[in-house]
TORLO-926096 format. One line per field, with one value per residue (C-alpha): x, y, z; residue in one letter; residue number from 1. Coordinates in Angstrom, 3 decimals. Each point is the difference from the previous one (the first is absolute). Layout:
BEGIN
u = X, ...;
v = Y, ...;
w = Z, ...;
resn = A, ...;
resi = NUM, ...;
//
This chain:
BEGIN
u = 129.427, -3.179, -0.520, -2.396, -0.997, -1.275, -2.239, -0.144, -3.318, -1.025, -1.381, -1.453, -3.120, -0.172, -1.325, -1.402, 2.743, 1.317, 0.677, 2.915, 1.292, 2.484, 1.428, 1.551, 1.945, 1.092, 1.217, -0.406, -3.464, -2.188, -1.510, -1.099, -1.821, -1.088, 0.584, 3.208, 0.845, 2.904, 3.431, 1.848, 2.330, -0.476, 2.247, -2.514, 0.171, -1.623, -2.441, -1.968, -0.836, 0.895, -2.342, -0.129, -1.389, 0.206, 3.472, -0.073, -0.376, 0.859, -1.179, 2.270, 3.725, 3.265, 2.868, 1.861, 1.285, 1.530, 1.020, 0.666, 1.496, 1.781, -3.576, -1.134, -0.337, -2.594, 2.451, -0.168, -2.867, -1.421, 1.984, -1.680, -3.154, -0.005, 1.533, -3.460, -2.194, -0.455, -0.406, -0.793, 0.666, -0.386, 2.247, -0.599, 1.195, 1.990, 3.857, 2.499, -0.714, -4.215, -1.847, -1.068, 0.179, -0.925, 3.935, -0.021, -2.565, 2.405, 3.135, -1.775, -1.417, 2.925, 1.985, -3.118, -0.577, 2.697, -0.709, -1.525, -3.036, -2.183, 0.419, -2.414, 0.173, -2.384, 1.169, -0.471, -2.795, 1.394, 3.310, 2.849, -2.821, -0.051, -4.172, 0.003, -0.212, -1.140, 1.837, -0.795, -2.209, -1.455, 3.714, 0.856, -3.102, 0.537, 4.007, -1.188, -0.204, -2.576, -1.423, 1.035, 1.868, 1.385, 0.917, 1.448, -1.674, -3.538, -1.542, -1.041, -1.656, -3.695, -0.261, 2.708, -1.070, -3.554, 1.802, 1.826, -2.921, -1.593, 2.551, 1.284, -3.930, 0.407, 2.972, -1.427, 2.872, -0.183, 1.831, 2.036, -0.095, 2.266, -2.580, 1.863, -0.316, 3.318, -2.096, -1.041, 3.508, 3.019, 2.554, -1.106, 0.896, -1.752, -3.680, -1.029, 0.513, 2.093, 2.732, -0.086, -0.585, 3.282, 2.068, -1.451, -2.240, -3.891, 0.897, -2.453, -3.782, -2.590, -1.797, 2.566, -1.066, -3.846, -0.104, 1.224, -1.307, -3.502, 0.502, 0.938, -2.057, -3.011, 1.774, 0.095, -3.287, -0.756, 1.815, -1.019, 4.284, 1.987, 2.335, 2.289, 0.497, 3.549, 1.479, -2.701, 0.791, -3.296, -2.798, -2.599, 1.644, -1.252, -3.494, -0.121, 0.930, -2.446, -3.195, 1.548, -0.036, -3.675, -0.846, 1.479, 3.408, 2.504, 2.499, 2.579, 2.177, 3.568, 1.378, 3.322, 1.390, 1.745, -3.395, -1.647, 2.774, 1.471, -1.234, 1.598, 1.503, 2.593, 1.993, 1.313, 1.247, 0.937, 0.955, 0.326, -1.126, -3.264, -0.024, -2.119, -2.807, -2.540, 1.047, -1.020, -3.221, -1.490, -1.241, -3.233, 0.347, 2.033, -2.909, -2.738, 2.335, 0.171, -4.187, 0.028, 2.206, -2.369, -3.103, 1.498, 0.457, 3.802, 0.770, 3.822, 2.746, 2.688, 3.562, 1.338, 3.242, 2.150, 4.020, 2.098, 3.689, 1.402, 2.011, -3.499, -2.064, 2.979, -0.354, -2.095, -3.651, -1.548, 2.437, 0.231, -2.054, -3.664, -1.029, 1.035, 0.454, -2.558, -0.011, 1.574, -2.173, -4.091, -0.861, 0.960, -1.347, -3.074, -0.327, 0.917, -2.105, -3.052, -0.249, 0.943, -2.143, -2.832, -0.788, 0.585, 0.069, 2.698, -2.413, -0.697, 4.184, 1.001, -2.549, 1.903, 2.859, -0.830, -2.636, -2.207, 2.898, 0.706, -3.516, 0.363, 3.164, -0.777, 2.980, 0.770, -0.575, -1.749, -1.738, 0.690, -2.298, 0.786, 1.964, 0.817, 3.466, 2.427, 0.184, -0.055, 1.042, 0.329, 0.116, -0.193, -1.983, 1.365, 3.075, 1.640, 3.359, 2.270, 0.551, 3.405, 1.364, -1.535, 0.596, -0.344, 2.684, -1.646, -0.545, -2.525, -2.468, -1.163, -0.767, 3.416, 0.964, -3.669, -1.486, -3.269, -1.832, -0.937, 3.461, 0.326, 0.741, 0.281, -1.179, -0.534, -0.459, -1.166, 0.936, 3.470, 0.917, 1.497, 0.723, -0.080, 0.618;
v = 159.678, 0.120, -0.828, -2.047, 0.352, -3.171, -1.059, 3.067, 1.541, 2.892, 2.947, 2.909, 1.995, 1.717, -2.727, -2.214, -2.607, -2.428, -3.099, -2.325, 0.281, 0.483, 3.646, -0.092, 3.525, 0.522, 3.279, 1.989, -0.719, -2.623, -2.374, -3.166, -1.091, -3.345, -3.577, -2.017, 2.378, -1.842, 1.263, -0.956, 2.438, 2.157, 1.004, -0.951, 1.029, -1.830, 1.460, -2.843, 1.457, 3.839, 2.646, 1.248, 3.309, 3.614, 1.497, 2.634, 3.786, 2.298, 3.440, 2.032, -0.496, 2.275, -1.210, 2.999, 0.708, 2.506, 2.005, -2.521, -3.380, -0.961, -0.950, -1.741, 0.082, -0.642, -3.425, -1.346, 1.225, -2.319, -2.966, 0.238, 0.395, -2.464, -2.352, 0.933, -1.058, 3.168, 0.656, 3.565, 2.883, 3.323, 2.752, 3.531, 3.036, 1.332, -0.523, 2.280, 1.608, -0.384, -1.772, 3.810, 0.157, -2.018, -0.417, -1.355, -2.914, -0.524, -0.416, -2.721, -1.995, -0.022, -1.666, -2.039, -1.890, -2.806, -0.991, -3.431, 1.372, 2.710, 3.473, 2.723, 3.834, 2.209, 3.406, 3.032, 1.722, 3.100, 1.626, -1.293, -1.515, 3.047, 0.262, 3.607, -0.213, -3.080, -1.513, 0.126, -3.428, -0.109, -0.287, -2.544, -2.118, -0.291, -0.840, -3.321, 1.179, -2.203, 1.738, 3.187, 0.509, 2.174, -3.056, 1.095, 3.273, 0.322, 3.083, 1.956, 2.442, -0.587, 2.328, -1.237, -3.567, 0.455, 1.403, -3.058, -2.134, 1.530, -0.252, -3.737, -1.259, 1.394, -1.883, -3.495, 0.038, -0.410, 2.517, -2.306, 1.751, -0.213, 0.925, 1.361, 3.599, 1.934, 2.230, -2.759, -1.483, 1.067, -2.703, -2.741, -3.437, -1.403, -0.211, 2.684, -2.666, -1.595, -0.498, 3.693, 1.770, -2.321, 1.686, 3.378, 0.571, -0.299, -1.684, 0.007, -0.621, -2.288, 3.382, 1.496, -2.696, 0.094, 3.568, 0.097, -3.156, 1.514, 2.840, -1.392, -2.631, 2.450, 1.771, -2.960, -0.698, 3.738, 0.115, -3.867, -0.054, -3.149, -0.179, -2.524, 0.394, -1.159, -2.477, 0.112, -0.384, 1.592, -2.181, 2.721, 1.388, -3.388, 0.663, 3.450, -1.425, -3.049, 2.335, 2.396, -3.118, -0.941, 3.763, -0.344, 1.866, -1.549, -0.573, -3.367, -0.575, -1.973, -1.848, -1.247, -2.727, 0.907, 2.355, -3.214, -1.687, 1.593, 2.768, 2.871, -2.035, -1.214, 3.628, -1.476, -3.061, 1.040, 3.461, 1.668, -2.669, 0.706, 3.542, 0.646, 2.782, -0.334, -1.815, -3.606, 0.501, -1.525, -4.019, 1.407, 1.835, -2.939, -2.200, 2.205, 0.370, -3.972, -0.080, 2.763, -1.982, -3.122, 2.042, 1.393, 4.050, -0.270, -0.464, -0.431, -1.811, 2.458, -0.743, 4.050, -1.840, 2.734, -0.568, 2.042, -0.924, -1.407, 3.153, 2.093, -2.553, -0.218, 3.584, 1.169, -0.728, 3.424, 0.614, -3.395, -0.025, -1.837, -2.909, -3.681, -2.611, -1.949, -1.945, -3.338, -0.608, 1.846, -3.710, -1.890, 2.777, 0.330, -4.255, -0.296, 3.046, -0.342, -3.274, -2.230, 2.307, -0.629, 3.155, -0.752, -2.817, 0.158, 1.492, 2.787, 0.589, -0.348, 2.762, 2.014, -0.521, 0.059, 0.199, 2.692, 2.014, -0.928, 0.969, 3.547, 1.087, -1.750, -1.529, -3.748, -2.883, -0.417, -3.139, -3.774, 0.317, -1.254, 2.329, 2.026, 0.787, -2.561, 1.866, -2.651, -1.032, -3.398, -0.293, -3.024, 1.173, -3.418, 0.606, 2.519, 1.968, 2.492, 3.189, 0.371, 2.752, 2.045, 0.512, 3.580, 2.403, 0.759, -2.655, 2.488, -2.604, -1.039, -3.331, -0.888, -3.278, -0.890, -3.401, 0.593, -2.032, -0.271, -0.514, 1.616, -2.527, 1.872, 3.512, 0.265, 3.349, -0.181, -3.543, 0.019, -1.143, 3.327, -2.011, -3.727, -1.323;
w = 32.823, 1.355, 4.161, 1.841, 3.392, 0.895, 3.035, 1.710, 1.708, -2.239, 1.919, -1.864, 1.508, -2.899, -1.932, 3.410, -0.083, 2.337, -1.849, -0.045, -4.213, -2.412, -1.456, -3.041, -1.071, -3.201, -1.548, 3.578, -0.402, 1.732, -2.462, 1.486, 3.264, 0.818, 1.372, -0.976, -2.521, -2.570, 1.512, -3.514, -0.888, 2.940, 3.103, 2.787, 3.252, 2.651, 2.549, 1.506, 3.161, -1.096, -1.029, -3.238, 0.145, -1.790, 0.323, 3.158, -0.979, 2.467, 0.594, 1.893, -0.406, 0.538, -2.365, 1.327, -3.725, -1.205, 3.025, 2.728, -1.735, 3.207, 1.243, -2.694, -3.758, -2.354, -0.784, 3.309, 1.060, -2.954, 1.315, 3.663, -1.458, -2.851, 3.274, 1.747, -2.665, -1.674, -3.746, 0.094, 2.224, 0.053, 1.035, 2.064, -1.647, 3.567, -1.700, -1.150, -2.191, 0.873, -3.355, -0.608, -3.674, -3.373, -0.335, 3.677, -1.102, -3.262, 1.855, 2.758, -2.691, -1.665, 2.706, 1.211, -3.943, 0.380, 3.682, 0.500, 1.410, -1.113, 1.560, 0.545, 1.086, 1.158, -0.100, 2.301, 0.698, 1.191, -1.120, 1.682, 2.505, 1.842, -0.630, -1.220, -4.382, -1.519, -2.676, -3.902, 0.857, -3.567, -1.110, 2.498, -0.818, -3.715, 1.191, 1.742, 3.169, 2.202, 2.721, 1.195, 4.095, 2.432, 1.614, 4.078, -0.255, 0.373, -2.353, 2.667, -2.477, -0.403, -3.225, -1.820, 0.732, -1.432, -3.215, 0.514, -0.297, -2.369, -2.623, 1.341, -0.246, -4.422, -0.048, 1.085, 3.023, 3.498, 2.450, 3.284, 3.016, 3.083, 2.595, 2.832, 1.187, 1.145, 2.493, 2.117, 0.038, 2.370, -1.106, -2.590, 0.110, 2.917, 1.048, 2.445, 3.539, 3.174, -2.405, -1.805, 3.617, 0.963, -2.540, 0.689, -2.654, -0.855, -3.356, -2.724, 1.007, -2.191, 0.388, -2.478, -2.309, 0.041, -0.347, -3.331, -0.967, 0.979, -1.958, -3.439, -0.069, 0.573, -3.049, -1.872, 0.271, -0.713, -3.369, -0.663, -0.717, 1.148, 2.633, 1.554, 3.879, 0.749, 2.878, 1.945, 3.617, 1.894, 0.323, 0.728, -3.537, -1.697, 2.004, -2.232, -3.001, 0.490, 0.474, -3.131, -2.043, 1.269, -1.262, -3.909, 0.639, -2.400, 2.826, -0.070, 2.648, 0.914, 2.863, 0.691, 1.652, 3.115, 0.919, 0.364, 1.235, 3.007, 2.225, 2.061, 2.188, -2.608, 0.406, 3.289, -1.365, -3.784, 0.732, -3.322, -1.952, 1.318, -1.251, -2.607, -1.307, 0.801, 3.353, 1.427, 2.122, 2.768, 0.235, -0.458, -2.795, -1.418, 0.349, -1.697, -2.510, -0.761, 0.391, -2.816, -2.003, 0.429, -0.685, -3.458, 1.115, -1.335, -3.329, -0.439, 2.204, -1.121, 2.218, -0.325, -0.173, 1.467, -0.119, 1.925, 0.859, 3.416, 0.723, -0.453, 2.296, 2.286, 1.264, 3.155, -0.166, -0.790, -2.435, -2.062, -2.886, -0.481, -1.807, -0.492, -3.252, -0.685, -3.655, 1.469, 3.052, -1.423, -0.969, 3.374, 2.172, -1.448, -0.044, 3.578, 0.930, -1.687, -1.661, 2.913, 2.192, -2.294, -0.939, -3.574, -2.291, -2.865, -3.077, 2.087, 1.578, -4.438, -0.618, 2.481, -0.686, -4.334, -1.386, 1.266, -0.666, -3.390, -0.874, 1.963, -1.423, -3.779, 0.445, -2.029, 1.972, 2.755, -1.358, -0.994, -3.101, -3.245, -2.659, 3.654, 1.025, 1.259, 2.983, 2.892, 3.067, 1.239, 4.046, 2.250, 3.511, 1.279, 0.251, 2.348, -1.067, 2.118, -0.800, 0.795, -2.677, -2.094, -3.996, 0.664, 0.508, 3.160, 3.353, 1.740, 1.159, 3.459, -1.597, -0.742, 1.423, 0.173, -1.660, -2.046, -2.064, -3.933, -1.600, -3.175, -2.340, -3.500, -1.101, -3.685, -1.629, -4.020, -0.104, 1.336, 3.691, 1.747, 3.306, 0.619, 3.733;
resn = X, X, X, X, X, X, X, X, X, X, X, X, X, X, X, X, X, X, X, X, X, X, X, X, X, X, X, X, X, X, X, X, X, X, X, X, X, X, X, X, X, X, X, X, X, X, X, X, X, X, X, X, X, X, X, X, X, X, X, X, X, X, X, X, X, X, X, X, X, X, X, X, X, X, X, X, X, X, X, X, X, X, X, X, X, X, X, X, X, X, X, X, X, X, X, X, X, X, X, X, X, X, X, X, X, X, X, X, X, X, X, X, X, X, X, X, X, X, X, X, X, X, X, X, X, X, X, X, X, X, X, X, X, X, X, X, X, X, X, X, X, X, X, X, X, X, X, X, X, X, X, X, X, X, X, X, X, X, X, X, X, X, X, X, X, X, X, X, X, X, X, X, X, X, X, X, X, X, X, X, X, X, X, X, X, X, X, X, X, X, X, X, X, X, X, X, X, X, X, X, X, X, X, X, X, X, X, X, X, X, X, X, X, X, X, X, X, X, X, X, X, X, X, X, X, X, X, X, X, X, X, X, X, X, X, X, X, X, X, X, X, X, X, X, X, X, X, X, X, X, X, X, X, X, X, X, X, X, X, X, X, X, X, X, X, X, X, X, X, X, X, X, X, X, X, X, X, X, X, X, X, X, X, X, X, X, X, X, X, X, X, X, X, X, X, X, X, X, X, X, X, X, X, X, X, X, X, X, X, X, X, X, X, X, X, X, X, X, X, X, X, X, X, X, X, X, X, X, X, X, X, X, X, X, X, X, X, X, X, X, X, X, X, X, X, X, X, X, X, X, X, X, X, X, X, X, X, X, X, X, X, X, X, X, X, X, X, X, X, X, X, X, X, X, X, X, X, X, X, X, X, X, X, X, X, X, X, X, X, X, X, X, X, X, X, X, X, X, X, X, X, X, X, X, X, X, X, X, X, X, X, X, X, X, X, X, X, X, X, X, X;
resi = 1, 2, 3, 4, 5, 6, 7, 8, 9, 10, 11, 12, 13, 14, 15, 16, 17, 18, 19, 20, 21, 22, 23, 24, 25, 26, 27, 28, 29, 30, 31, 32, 33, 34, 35, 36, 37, 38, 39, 40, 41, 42, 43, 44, 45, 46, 47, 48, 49, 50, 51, 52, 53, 54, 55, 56, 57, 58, 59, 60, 61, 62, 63, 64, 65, 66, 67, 68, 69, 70, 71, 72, 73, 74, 75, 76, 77, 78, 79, 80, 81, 82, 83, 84, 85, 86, 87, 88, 89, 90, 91, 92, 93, 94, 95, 96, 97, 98, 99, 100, 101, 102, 103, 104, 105, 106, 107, 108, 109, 110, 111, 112, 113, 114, 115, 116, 117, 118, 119, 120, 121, 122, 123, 124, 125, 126, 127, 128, 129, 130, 131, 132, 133, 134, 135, 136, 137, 138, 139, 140, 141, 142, 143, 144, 145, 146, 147, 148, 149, 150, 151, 152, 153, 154, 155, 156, 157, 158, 159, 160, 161, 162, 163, 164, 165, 166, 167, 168, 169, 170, 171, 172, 173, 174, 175, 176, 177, 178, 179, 180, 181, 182, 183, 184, 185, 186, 187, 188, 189, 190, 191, 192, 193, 194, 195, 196, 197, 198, 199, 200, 201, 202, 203, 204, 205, 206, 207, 208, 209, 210, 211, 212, 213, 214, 215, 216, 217, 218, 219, 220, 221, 222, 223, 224, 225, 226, 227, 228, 229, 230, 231, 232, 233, 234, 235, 236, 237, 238, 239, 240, 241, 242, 243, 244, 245, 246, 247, 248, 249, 250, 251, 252, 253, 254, 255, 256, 257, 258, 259, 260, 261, 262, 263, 264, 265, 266, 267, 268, 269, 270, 271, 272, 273, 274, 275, 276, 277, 278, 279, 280, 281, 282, 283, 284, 285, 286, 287, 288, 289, 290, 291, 292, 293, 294, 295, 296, 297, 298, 299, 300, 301, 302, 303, 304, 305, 306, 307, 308, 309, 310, 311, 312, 313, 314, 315, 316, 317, 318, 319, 320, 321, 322, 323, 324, 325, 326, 327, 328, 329, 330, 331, 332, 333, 334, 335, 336, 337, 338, 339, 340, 341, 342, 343, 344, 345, 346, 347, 348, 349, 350, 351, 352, 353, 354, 355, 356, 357, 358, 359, 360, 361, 362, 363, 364, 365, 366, 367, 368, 369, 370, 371, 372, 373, 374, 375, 376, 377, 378, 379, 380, 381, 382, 383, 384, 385, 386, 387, 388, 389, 390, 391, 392, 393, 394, 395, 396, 397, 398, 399, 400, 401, 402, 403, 404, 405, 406, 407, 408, 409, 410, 411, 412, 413, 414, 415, 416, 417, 418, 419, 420, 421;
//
């Protein structure tokens, strides 16, 4: 049976769209857009007021699977992100074992091709991620890897990197970076300020950021090889990767939610749940982020969705672990953050969230084009919903308990609905 979505305000920047129509799938493919389109024979579902737009993709994901399943696993993780919106993800390469090897890739895929969404691996750089012998990353390439990571370690070794690059930039694949360097950083976590000093620390400094981010996007530019800067929490690091882009250097970036969200402060009220790498900054730094947003420097909303259990998060404060989940609540954040602030209008939040990264990655979807991908998701910015529990394995979110708008109404991933409100 084919479905209709009927009524609902179809946004796709991809193809310039903002028009109130029909979308008729058939097949997992989209084949028919227009007015009062004939619902005969077809399960409609109704989004008058909704909008239609390309299913979410996001960048930067730990499923936790294989090595620590108690977290999460690449089945719920799909659930909490299919619940968000999202049609695609894709996964870092830091489990146990590390996606090292060709047989690494085999044995993720392989438990990824029956989930209701699609899943996506990079795989490591580095062996083991320890930044000392890359990986066979011709191997890993031709094995479906889709970008190559070190993901929580920056490569702190400038030769190997360039090698790196060189080889990555044959390949057609981009290299993420977590831009953070362990010299500059006594205890990570928190942002180097009152709150930090407080617990007797210096924390981690934007400085620790922008050096590295400096440095490889000046290689970048060198080698004319992409790169993807990671979670971007420094605004002078944006600055640097703004006047790279000005000069030709093939450089994306990604922000997440809760980096333009919440700001240092939020340690002393969330505690852990404010932990994260690379740490919540300043109001100011906050701010520029959100003007670099609006003025195009970043390229990807990507949530780093980050599960760790209660017992883990529970522990003292320099000891719990960083990062937060993030699937369920990237779409109302970014809404009640940079829509209703008017720093965005919706075409420009969907290619954020979709489509500029469908077309990065070559990933399907992306778009609401004919003979595309019914990859979609369907979201009322109306309507505000509370995010009281989490379809994750993990509740490590400061935004628990919190009401946000744009209700998910329906994701649908090749045609099918994977999570209906």
């Amino acid at each position: 049976m084919s479905i209709l979505i009927q009524g609902g305000r179809l946004v796709d920047p991809s193809q310039d769209l903002d028009q109130i129509l029909d979308l008729r799938l058939d097949q997992g493919k989209i084949v028919e857009m227009d007015k009062d389109l004939d619902p005969q024979g077809a399960q409609v579902l109704e989004a008058h007021g909704a909008i239609v737009s390309p299913g979410f993709i996001d960048v930067h994901v730990h499923f936790r699977d294989p090595g620590f399943t108690h977290k999460e696993d690449l089945e719920s993780g799909a659930r909490a992100a299919a619940r968000g919106g999202y049609t695609s993800v894709i996964c870092m390469a830091n489990t146990k074992p590390v996606i090292n090897t060709v047989q690494d890739l085999k044995n993720f895929y392989q438990k990824a091709q029956d989930l209701p969404i699609r899943l996506y691996t990079v795989a490591a750089l580095t062996r083991d991620l320890k930044g000392q012998e890359l990986n066979d990353l011709e191997a890993l390439a031709q094995a479906g890897a889709v970008a190559f990571s070190d993901d929580g370690f920056p490569l702190k070794d400038q030769a190997l990197f360039e090698e790196a690059l060189e080889r990555t930039k044959k390949l057609g694949l981009t290299i993420s970076l977590h831009e953070e360097d362990p010299a500059l950083i006594d205890c990570p976590g928190f942002d180097h300020g009152p709150f930090a000093q407080s617990l007797g620390i210096q924390g981690a400094p934007s400085k620790s950021e922008d050096s590295f981010v400096q440095r490889d996007c000046a290689l970048a530019l060198s080698h004319q090889a992409p790169i993807d800067i990671q979670h971007l929490s420094s605004a002078d690091s944006a600055d640097i990767i703004a006047h790279y882009k000005d000069l030709g250097a093939p450089v994306v970036c990604e922000v997440t939610p809760h980096h333009f969200s919440l700001n240092r402060d939020a340690a002393q009220v969330y505690g852990s749940l404010a932990k994260m790498n690379p740490p919540l900054r300043s109001q100011d730094h906050v701010d520029r982020i959100k003007a670099h947003i609006a003025k195009g420097t970043i390229d990807f909303i990507a949530t780093d969705h980050a599960p760790h259990s209660k017992e883990e998060k529970d522990q003292d404060l320099l000891k719990a672990p960083s990062g937060i989940i993030g699937l369920e609540t990237a779409l109302g954040l970014s809404i009640r953050e940079l829509v209703q602030e008017g720093l965005l209008d919706y075409k420009a939040l969907v290619g954020l969230l979709s489509c500029h990264a469908a077309d990065y990655f070559q990933l399907p979807g992306g778009n609401l084009k004919i003979g595309s991908p019914a990859d979609i998701a369907i979201f009322d910015p109306r309507q505000d919903w509370l995010y009281d529990s989490s379809f994750s394995k993990s509740s490590n979110s400061p935004f628990l308990g919190q009401r946000l708008p744009g209700k998910v109404l329906y994701t649908l991933c090749r045609g099918k609905i994977v999570y209906q409100a």
